[in-house]
N, C-alpha and C positions, 0 to 999 in steps of 0.2 A: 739280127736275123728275123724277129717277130716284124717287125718293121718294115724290113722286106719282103713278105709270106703277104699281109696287108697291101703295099703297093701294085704284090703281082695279081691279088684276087678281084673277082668281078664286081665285089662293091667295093671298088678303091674309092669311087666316089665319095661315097658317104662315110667310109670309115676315116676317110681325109678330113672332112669338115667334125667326126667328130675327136678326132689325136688332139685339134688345137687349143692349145693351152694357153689359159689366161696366166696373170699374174696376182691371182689374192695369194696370198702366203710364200709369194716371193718361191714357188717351184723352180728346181735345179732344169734347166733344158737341157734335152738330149744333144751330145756335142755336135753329132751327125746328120742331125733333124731339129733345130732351133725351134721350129714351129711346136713343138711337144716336148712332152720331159718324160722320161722312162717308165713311169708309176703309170701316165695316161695310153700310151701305150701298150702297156702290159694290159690293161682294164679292156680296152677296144679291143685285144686280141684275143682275150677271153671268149669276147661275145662270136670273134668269128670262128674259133675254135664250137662254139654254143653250136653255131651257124651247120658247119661241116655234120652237125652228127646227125640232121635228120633234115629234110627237105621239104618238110610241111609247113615251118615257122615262117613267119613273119615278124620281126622285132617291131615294127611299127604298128603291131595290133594289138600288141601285150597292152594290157590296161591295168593291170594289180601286178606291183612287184614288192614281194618280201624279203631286203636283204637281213643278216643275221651276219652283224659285225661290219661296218659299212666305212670302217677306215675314217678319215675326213670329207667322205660326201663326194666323192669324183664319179662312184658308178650312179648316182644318184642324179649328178649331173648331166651323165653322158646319154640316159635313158630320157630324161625329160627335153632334152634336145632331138630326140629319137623322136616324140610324141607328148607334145605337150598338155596331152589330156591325161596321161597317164598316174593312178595312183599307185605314189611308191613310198611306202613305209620301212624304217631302218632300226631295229630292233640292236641297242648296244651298252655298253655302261654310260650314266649318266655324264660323269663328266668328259665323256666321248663325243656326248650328244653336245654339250655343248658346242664345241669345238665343229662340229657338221654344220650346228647352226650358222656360225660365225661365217665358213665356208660358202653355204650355199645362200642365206643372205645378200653375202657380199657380190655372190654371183645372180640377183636379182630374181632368187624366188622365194617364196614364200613360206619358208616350214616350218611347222607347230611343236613342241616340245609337250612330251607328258599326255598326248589325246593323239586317237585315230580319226576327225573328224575333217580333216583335211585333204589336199592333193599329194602333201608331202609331210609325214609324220616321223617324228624321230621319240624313240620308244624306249624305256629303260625297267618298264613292269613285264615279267613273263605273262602276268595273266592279262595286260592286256592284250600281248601278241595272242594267246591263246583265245580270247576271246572274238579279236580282231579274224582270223584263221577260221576259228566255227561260221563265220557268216559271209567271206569274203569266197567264190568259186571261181576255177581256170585261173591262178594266181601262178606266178613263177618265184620260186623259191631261190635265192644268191646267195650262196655260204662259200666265202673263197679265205680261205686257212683262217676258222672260225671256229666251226664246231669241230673241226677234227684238232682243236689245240683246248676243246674242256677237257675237265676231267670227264671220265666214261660214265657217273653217275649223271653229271649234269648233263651228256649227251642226249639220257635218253629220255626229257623234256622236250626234246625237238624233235622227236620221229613224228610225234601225229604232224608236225608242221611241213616232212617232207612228205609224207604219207595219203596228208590233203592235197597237197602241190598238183598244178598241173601239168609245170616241168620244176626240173631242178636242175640249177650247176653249182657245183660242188666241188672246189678244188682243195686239195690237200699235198703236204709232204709224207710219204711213204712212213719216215721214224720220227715222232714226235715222243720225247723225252722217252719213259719205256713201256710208250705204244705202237705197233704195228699198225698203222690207218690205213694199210691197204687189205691188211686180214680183215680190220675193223669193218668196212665198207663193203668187204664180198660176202661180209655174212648181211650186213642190212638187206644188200640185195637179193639174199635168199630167202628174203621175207616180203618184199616186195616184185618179186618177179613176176606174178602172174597181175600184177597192177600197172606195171609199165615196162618198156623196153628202154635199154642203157646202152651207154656207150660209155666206155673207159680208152680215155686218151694221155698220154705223156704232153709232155711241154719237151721236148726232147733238146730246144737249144739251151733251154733253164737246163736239165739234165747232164748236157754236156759240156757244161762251163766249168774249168779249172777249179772257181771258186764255190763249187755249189756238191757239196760229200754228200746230197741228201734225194732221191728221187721225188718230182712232184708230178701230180697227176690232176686232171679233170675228170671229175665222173658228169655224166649229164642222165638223167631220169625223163620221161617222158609218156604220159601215160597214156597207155592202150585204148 
């Protein structure tokens, strides 16, 4: 159904050329869509989910991206295919980072481990993200079930990171073991309200799949 939402919207074009999935690591393809596999798809949909929530953006202007938990490097992928001038840095545990490396390597770019000094940085010190944040302006923020899966002390090492943000997407599961992330979130927001305006969206076909007991959401941030 994500898949379909994508084909009917007005940049099918480019969301087409970016679904299409390589083979590093031997990805499962989607049985319905051979050209892509489920994980690249859900990532591209995020962004037009991004897309839907304000009419100002341009993805191809974003030039600083800060993800926080960046998976194996696919949104990492899918941006730099989007703009290849684009710096985007992936703040994760080390032996994560490795694993990103291996990924986007093989997919023929170029990324640094352990330094901010590049076009594509993959990051495992907070204080260099924190550093990296103090200096870097109009940056977009990517936490897709990251920060709302720390613990609540570690969480709140990354408000200044959403707090500088230019935007932010942010998706989460409503119950994550025994926190509520969607209480957790409406109060961030009542600290950030008079800095940006939000949109809080459902994934509604995630929502209403037989196998999924758990609601998930996308917050998107956007500053005034």
């Amino acid at each position: 159904f994500e898949l379909l939402e994508l084909k009917k919207d007005k940049n099918w074009g480019t969301w087409k050329k970016l679904i299409l999935e390589n083979d590093v690591g031997n990805p499962v393809r989607f049985f319905l869509y051979s050209n892509s596999s489920g994980n690249r798809i859900r990532q591209v949909y995020i962004l037009k989910k991004f897309l839907n929530s304000t009419n100002s953006i341009n993805l191809k202007k974003m030039h600083n991206i800060i993800e926080v938990g960046g998976g194996y490097g696919c949104m990492a992928d899918i941006f730099i295919k989007l703009n290849k001038k684009v710096s985007y840095t992936i703040y994760d545990m080390h032996e994560v980072n490795l694993l990103q490396f291996y990924f986007l390597k093989m997919n023929n770019h170029n990324p640094l481990i352990g330094k901010v000094s590049g076009k594509l940085n993959l990051i495992s010190e907070l204080s260099q993200l924190n550093k990296y944040i103090s200096t870097k302006k109009n940056y977009c923020l990517i936490a897709n079930w990251s920060v709302s899966e720390f613990p609540i002390k570690f969480r709140e090492k990354f408000f200044n990171t959403i707090n500088n943000s230019e935007y932010s997407i942010i998706s989460f599961q409503e119950n994550f073991e025994n926190i509520n992330n969607l209480k957790y979130f409406k109060k961030i927001l009542n600290k950030l309200s008079n800095k940006f305006t939000f949109n809080l969206q459902t994934f509604n076909h995630y929502n209403h799949s037989p196998l999924n007991k758990n609601n998930h959401y996308i917050l998107t941030l956007i500053r005034k």
